[in-house]
C-alpha atoms as a printed R data frame, in Angstrom:
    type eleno elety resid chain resno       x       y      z
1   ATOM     1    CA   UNK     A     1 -25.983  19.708 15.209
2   ATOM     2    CA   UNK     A     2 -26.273  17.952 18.499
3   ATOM     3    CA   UNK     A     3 -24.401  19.708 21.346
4   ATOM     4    CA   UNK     A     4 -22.647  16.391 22.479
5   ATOM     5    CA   UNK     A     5 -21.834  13.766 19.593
6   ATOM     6    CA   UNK     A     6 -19.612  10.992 19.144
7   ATOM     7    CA   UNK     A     7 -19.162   8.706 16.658
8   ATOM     8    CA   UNK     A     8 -17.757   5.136 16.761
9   ATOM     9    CA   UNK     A     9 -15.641   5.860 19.556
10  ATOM    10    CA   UNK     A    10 -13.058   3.722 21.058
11  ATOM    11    CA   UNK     A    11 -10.755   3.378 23.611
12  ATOM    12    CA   UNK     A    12  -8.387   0.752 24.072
13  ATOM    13    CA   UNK     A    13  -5.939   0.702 27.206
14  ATOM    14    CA   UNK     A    14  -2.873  -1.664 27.631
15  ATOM    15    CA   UNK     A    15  -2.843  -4.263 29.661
16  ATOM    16    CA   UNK     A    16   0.322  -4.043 31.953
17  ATOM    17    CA   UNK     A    17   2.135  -6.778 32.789
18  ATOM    18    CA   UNK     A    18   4.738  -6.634 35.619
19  ATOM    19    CA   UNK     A    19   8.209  -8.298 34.112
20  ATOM    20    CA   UNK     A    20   9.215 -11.554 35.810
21  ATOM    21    CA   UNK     A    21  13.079 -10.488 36.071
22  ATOM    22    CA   UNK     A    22  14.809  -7.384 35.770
23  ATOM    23    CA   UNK     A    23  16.563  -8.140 33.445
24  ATOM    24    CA   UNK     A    24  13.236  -8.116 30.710
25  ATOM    25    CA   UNK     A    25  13.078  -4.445 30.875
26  ATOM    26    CA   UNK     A    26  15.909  -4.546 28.666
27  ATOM    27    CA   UNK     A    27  14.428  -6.565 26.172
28  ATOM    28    CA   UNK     A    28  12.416  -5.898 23.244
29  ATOM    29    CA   UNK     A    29   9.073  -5.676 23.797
30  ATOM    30    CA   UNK     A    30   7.259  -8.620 21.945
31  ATOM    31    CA   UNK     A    31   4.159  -7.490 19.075
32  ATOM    32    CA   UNK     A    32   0.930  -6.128 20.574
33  ATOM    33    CA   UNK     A    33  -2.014  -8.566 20.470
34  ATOM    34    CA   UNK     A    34  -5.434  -8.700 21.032
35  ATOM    35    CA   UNK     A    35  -4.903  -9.850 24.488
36  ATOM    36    CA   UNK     A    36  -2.855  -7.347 25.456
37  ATOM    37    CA   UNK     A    37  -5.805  -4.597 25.401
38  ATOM    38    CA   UNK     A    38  -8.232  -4.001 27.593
39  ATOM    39    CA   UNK     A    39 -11.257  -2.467 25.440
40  ATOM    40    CA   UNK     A    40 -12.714   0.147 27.865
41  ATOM    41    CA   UNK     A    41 -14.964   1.911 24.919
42  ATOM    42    CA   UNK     A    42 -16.428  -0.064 21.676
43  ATOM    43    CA   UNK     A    43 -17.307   1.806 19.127
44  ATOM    44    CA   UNK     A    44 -19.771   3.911 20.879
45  ATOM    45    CA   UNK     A    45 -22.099   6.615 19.022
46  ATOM    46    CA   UNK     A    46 -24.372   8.472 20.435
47  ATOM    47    CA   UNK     A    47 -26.126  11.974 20.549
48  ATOM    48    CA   UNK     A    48 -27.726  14.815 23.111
49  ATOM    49    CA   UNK     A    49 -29.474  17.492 22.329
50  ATOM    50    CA   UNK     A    50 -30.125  20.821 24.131
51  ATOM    51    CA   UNK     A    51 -32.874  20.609 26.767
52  ATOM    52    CA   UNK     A    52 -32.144  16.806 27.199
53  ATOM    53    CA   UNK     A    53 -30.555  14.500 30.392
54  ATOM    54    CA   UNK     A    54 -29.046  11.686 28.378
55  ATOM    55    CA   UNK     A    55 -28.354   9.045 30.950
56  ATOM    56    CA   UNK     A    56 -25.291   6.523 30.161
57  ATOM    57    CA   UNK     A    57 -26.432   3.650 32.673
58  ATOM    58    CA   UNK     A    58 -23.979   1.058 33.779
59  ATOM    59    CA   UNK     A    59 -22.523  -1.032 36.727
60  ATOM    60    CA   UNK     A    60 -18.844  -0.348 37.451
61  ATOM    61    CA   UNK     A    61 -15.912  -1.028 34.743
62  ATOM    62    CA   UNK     A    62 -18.718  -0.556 31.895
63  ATOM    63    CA   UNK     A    63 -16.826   2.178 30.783
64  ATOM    64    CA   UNK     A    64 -19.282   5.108 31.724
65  ATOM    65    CA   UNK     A    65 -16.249   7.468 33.376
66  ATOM    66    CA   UNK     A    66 -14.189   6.463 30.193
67  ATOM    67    CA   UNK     A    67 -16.298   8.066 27.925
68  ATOM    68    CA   UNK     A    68 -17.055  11.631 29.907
69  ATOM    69    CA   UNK     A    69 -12.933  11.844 29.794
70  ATOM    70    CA   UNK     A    70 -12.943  11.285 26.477
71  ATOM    71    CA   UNK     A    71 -15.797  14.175 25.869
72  ATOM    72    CA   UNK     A    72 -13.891  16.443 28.333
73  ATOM    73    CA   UNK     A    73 -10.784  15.943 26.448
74  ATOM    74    CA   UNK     A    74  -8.847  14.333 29.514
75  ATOM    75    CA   UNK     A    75  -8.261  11.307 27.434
76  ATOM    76    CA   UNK     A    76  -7.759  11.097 22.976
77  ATOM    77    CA   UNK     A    77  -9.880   8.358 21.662
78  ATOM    78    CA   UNK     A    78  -7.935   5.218 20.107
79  ATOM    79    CA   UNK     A    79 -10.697   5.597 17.132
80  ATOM    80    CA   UNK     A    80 -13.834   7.115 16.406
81  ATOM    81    CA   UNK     A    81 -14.648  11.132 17.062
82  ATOM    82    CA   UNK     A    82 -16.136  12.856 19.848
83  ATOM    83    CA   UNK     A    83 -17.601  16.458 19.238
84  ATOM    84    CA   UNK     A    84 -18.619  19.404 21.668
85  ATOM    85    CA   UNK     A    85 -21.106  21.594 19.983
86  ATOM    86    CA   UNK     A    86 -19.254  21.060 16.967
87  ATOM    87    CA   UNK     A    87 -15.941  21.206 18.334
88  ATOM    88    CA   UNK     A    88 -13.690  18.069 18.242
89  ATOM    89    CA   UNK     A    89 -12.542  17.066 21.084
90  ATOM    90    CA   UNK     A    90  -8.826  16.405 19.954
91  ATOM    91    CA   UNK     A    91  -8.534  19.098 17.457
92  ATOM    92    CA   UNK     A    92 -10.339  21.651 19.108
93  ATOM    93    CA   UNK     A    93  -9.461  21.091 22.719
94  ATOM    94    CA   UNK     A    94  -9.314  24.875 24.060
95  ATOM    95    CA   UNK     A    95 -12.637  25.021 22.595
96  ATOM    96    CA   UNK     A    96 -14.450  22.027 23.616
97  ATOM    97    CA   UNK     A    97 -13.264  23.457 27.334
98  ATOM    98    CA   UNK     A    98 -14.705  26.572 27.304
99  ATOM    99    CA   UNK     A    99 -18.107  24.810 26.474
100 ATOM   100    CA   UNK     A   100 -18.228  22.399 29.009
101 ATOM   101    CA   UNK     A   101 -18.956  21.960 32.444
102 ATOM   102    CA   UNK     A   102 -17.267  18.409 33.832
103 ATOM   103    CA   UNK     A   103 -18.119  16.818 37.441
104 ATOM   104    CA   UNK     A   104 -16.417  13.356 38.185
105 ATOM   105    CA   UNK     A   105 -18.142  11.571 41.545
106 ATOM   106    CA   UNK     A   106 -16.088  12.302 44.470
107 ATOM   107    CA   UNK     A   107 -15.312  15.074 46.915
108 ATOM   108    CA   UNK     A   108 -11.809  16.019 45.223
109 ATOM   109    CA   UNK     A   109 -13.229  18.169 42.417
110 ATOM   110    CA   UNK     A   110 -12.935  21.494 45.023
111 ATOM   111    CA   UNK     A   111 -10.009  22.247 47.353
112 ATOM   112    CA   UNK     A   112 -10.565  21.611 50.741
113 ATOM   113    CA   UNK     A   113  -8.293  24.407 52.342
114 ATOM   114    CA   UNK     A   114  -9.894  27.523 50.950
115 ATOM   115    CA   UNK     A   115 -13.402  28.682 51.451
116 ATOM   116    CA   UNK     A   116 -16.173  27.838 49.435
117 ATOM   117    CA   UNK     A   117 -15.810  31.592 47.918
118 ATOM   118    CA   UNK     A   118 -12.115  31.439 46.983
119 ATOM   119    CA   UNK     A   119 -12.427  27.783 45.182
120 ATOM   120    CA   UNK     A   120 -15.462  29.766 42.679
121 ATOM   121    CA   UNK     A   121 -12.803  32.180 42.507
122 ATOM   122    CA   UNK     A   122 -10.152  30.372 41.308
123 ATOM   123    CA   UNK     A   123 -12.222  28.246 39.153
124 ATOM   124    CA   UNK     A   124 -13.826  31.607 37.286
125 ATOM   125    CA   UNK     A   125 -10.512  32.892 36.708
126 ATOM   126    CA   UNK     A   126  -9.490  29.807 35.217
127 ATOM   127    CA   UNK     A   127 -12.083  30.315 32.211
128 ATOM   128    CA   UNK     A   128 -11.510  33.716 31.782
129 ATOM   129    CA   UNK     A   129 -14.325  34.955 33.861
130 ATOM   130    CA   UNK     A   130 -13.572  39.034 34.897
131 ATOM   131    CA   UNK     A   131 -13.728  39.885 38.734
132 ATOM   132    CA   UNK     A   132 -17.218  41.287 38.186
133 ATOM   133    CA   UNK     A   133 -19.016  38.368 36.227
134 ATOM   134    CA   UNK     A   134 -17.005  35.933 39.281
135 ATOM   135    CA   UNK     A   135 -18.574  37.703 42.645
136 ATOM   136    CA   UNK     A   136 -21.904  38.194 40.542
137 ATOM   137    CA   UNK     A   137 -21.966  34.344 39.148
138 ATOM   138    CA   UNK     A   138 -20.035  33.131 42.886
139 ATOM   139    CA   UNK     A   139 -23.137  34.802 44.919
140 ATOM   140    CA   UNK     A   140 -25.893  33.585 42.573
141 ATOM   141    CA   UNK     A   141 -24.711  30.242 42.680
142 ATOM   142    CA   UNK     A   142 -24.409  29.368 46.584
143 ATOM   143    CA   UNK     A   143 -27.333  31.026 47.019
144 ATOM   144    CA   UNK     A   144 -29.251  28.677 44.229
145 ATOM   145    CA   UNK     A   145 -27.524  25.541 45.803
146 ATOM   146    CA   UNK     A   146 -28.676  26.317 49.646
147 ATOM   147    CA   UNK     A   147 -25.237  27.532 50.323
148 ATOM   148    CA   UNK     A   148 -25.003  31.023 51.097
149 ATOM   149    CA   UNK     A   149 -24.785  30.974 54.525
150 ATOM   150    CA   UNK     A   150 -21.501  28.826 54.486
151 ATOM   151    CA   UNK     A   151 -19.868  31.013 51.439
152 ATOM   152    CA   UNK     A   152 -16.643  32.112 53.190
153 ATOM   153    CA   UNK     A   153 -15.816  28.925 55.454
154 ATOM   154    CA   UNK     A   154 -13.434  26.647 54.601
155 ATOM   155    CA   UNK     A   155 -14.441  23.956 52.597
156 ATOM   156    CA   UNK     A   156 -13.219  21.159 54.500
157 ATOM   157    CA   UNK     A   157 -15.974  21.794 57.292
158 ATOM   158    CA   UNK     A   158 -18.628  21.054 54.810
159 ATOM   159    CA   UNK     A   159 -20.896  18.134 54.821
160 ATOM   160    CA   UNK     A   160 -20.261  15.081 51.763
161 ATOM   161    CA   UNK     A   161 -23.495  16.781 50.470
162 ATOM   162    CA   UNK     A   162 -22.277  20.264 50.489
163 ATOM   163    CA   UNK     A   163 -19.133  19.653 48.833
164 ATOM   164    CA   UNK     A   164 -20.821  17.928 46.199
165 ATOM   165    CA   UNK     A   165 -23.122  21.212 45.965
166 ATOM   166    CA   UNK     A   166 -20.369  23.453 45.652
167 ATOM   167    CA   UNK     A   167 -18.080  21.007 43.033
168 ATOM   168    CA   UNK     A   168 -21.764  21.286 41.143
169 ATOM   169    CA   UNK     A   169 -21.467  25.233 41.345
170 ATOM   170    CA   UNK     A   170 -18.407  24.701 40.199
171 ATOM   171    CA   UNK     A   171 -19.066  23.072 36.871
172 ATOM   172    CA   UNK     A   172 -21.450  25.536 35.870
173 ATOM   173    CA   UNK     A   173 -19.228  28.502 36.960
174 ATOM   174    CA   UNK     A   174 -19.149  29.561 33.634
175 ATOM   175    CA   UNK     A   175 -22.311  28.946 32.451
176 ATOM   176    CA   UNK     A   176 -21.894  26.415 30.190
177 ATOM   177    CA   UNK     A   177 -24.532  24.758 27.570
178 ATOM   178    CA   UNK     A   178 -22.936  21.127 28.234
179 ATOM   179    CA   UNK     A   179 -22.532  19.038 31.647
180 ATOM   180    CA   UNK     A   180 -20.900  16.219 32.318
181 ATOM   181    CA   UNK     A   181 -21.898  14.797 35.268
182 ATOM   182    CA   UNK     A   182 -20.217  11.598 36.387
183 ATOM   183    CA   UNK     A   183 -22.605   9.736 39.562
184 ATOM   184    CA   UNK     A   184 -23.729  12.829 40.410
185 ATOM   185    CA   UNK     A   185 -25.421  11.697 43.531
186 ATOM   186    CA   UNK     A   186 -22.893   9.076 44.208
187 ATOM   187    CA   UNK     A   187 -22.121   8.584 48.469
188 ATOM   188    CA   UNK     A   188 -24.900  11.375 48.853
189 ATOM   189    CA   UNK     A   189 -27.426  10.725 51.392
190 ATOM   190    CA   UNK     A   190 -30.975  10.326 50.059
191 ATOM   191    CA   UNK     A   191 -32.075  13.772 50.957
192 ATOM   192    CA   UNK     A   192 -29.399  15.315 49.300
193 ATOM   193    CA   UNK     A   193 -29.589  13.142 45.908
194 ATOM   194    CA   UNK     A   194 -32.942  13.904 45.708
195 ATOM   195    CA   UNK     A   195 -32.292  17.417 45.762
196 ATOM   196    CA   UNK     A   196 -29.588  16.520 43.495
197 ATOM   197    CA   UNK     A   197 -31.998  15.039 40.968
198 ATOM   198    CA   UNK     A   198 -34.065  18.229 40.847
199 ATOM   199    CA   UNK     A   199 -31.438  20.553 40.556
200 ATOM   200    CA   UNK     A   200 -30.298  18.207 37.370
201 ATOM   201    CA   UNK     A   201 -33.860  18.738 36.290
202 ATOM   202    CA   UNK     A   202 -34.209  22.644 36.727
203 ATOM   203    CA   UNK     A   203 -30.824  22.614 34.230
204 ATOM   204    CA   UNK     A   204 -32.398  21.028 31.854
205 ATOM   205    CA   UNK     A   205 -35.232  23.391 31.759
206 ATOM   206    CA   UNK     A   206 -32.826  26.093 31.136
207 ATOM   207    CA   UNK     A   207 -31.630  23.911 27.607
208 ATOM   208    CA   UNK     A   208 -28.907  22.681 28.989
209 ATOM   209    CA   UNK     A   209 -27.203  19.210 27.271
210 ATOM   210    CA   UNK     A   210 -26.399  16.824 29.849
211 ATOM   211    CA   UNK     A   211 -24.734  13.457 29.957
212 ATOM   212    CA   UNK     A   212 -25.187  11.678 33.227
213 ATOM   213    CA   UNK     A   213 -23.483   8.283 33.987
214 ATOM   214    CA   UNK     A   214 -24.883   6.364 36.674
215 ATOM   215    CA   UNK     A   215 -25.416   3.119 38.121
216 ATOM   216    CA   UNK     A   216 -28.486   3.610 40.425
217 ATOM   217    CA   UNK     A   217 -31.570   2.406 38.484
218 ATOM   218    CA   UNK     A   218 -33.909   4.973 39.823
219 ATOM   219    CA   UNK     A   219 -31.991   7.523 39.269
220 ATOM   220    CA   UNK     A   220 -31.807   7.423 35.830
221 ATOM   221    CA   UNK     A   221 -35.693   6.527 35.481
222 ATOM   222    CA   UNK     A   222 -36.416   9.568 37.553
223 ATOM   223    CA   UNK     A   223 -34.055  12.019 35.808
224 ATOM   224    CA   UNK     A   224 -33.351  10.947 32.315
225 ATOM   225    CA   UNK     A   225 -35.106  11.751 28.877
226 ATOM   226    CA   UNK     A   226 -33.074   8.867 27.217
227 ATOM   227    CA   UNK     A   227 -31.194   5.917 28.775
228 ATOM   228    CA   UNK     A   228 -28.038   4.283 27.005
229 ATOM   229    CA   UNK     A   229 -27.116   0.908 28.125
230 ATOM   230    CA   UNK     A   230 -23.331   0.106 28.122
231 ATOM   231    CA   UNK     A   231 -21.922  -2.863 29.505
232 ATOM   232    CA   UNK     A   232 -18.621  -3.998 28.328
233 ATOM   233    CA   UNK     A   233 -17.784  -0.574 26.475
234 ATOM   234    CA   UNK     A   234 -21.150  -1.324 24.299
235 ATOM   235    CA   UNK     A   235 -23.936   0.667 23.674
236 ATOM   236    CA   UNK     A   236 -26.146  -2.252 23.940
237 ATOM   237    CA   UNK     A   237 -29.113  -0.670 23.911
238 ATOM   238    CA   UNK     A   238 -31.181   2.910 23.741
239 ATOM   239    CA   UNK     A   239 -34.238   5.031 24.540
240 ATOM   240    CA   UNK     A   240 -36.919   6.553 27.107
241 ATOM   241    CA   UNK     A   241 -36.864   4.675 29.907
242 ATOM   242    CA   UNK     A   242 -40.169   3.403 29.320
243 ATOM   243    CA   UNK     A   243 -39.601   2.304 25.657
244 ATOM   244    CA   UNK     A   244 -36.680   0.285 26.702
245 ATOM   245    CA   UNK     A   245 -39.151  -1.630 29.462
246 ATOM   246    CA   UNK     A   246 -41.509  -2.364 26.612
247 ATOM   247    CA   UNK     A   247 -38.770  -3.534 24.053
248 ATOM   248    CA   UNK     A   248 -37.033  -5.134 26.839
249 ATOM   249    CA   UNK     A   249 -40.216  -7.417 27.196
250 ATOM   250    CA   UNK     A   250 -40.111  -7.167 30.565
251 ATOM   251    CA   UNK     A   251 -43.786  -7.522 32.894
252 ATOM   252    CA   UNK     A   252 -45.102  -6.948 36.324
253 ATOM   253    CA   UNK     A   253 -43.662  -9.995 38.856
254 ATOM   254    CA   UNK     A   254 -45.326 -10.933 41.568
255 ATOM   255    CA   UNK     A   255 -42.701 -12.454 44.769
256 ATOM   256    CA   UNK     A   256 -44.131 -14.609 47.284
257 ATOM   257    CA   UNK     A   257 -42.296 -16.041 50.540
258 ATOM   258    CA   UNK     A   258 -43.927 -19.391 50.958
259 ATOM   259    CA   UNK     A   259 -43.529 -22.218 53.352
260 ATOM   260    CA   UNK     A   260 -45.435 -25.644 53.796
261 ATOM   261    CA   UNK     A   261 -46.106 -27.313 50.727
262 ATOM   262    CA   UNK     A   262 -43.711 -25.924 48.227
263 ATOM   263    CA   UNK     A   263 -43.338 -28.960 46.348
264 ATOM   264    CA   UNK     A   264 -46.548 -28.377 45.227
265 ATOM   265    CA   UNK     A   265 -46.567 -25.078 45.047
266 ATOM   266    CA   UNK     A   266 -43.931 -25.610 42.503
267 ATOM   267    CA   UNK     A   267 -46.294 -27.435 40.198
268 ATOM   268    CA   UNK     A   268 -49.055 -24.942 40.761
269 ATOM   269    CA   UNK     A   269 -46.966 -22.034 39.962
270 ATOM   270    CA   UNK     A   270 -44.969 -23.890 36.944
271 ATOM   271    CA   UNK     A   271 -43.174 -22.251 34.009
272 ATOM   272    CA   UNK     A   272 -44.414 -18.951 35.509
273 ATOM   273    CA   UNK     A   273 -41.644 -19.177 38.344
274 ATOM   274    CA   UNK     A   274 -39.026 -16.467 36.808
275 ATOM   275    CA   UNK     A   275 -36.986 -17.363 39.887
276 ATOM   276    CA   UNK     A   276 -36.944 -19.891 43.270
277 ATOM   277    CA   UNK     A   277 -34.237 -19.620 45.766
278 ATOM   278    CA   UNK     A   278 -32.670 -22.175 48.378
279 ATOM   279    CA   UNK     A   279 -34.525 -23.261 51.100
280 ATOM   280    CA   UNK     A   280 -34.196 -21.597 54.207
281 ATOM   281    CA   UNK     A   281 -33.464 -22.830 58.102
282 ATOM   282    CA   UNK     A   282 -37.029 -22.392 58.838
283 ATOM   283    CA   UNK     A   283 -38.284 -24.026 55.929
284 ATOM   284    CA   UNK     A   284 -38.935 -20.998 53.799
285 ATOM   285    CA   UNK     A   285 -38.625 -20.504 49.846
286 ATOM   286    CA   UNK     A   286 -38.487 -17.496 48.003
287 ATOM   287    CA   UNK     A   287 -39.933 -17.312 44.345
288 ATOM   288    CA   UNK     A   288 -40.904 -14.619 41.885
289 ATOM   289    CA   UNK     A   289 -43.754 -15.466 39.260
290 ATOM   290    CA   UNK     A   290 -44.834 -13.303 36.019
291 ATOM   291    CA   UNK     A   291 -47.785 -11.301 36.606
292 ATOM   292    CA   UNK     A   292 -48.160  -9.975 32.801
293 ATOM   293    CA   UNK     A   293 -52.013  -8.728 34.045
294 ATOM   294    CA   UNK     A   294 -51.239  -6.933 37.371
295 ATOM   295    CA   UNK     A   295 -52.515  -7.630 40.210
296 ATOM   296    CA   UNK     A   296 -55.152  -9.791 38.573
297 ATOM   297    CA   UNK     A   297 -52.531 -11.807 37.698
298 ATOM   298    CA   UNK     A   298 -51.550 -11.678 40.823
299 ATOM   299    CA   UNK     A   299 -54.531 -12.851 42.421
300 ATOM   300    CA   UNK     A   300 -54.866 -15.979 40.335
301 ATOM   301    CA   UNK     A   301 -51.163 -17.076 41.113
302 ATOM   302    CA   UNK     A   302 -52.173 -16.739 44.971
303 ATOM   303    CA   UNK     A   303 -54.914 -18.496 44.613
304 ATOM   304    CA   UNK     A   304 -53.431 -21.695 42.939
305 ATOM   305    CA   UNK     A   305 -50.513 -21.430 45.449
306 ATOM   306    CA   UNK     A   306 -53.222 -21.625 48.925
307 ATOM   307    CA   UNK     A   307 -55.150 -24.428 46.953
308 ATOM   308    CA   UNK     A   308 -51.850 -26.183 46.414
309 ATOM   309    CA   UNK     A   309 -51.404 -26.296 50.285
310 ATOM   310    CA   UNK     A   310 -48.371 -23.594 50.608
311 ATOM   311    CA   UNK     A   311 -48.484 -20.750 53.001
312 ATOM   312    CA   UNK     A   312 -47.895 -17.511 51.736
313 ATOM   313    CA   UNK     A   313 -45.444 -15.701 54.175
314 ATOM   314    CA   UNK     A   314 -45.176 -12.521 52.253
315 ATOM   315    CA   UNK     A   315 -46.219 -11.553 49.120
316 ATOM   316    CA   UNK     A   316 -45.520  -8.177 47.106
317 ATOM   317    CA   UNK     A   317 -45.951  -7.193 43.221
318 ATOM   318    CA   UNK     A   318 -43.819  -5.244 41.418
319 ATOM   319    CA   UNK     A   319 -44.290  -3.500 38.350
320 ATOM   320    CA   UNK     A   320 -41.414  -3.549 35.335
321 ATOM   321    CA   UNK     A   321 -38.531  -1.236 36.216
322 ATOM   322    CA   UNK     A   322 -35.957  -0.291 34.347
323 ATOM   323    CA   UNK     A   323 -33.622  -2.212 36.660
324 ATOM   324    CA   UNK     A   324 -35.869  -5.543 35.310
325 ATOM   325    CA   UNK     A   325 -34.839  -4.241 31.205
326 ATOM   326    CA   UNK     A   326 -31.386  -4.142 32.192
327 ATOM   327    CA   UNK     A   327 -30.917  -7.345 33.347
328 ATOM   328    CA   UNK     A   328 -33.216  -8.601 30.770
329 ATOM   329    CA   UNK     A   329 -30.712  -7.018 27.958
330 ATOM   330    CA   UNK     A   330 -27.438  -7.834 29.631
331 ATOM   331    CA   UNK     A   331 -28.264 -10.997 30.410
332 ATOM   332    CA   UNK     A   332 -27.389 -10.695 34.625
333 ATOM   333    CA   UNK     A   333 -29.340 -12.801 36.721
334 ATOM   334    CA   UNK     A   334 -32.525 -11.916 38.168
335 ATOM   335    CA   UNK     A   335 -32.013 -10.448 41.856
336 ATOM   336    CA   UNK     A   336 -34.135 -12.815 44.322
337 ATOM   337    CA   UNK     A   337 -36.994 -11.518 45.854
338 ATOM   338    CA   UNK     A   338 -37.363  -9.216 48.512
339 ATOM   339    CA   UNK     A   339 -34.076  -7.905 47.484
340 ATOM   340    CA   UNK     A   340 -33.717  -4.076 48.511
341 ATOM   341    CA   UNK     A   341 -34.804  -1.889 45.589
């Protein structure tokens, strides 16, 4: 049995609706409908094993932090089961808690007025931890995350990046085989995501089960073994990041910066244009053309483009990302070229 399972689950929230006079609080509240639900979670199943960084990739609203309260038990499904190394997560709540190890994005998970020591300290005794396994687990643990030096001050003269550290040592306080990491790295500077990212890695090494929600493209191409798509509440779509490139369809794009003869350029380039944008002041137009072959590709399109007239600006080729499947399966619009990536 997996260590983190659910099965169709769904969560519906009510839509709230401010009354128009006072006087319609007293009234009887008219039948639910469709419309008055918002439908955070559809029907969602999906499994992670031991050993494995299950990434649940999203933009914001998808429903990502929706479903890592529902696995922590902060929220009861509407439908549909969630289960904890075989633990429900409604029935068996006290259980599910003692197996987990939750991390929502922010700096609020750790209190800012004790020391970095005395929030491990309060967090161990809170599972149950004796005072022996706590200084042993406190001192291994700021150590491992690069904070041992900064143990005993208070917490709220720590960097964004060390208090996400520390809310990390947190979570696994009490060693557990299942994380739930909500945008881990989220308003982390790169230096510190990165080292993020590898701590994420070294965890699964050691078998832990992680679901990771994120939004950051790389991220979950860098980290994850598997990649679930949800956009609207659905799981759209799932697999290793490179599977869901190939079955996305997706291929190497090559975007060129052109000015001159672009009217002709356009004819040269054709139905491989995947994108044009406006013209600019100076009389510059962006487009990105398929490049299934590479750079070969890539050669030929430049080619046809100089012969048609049209200086090429800037050119640069890109290889299929798993930012290119996502839009490709949700159907958002290709970003223009030269976009930051």
């Amino acid at each position: 049995m997996p260590p983190i399972e659910t099965i169709q689950l769904t969560k519906h929230f009510e839509r709230r609706r401010p009354p128009r006079r006072p006087w319609d609080l007293l009234r009887r509240r008219p039948t639910e409908t469709a419309d008055d639900l918002i439908v955070a979670v559809d029907n969602v199943s999906l499994s992670v094993e031991a050993g494995e960084v299950y990434g649940l990739l999203g933009p914001n609203g998808a429903g990502k932090t929706t479903m890592a309260r529902m696995l922590s038990t902060l929220l009861e499904p509407t439908s549909g089961s969630a289960r904890i190394c075989g633990n429900d997560t409604v029935r068996d709540g006290t259980e599910v808690r003692t197996r987990i190890g939750v991390m929502f994005a922010g700096e609020r998970g750790v209190f800012w007025r004790l020391t970095g020591r005395e929030n491990l300290q309060m967090f161990g005794r809170l599972v149950f931890m004796d005072g022996n396994a706590i200084r042993r687990r406190t001192d291994e643990l700021m150590e491992r995350l690069g904070l041992a030096d900064r143990t005993d001050e208070l917490v709220e003269s720590y960097s964004t990046g060390m208090k996400q550290r520390l809310n990390l040592a947190r979570t696994l306080m009490h060693d557990p085989p299942v994380l739930l990491l909500d945008e881990p790295t989220a308003a982390l500077d790169p230096a510190a995501a990165r080292a993020t990212r590898g701590f994420v890695n070294e965890l699964r090494q050691e078998g832990k089960a992680i679901l990771l929600t994120t939004h950051n493209m790389h991220e979950a191409d860098e980290v994850c073994d598997r990649v679930g798509i949800i956009d609207r509440g659905r799981l759209i779509a799932e697999d290793r990041p490179a599977d869901l490139i190939n079955r996305a369809g997706v291929e190497p794009r090559l975007e060129l910066m052109l000015r001159g003869n672009t009217s002709a350029a356009r004819s040269a380039i054709g139905e491989a244009a995947l994108w044009w944008g406006a013209v600019e002041s100076d009389g510059a137009v962006q487009v990105a053309v398929r490049a299934p072959a590479g750079w070969r590709s890539a050669e030929a399109i430049t080619r046809r483009v100089s012969a048609a007239g049209a200086e090429i600006v800037q050119s640069r080729l890109r290889e299929a990302t798993l930012e290119d499947a996502y839009i490709e399966l949700t159907g958002s619009r290709l970003e223009g070229p030269f976009a930051p990536v």
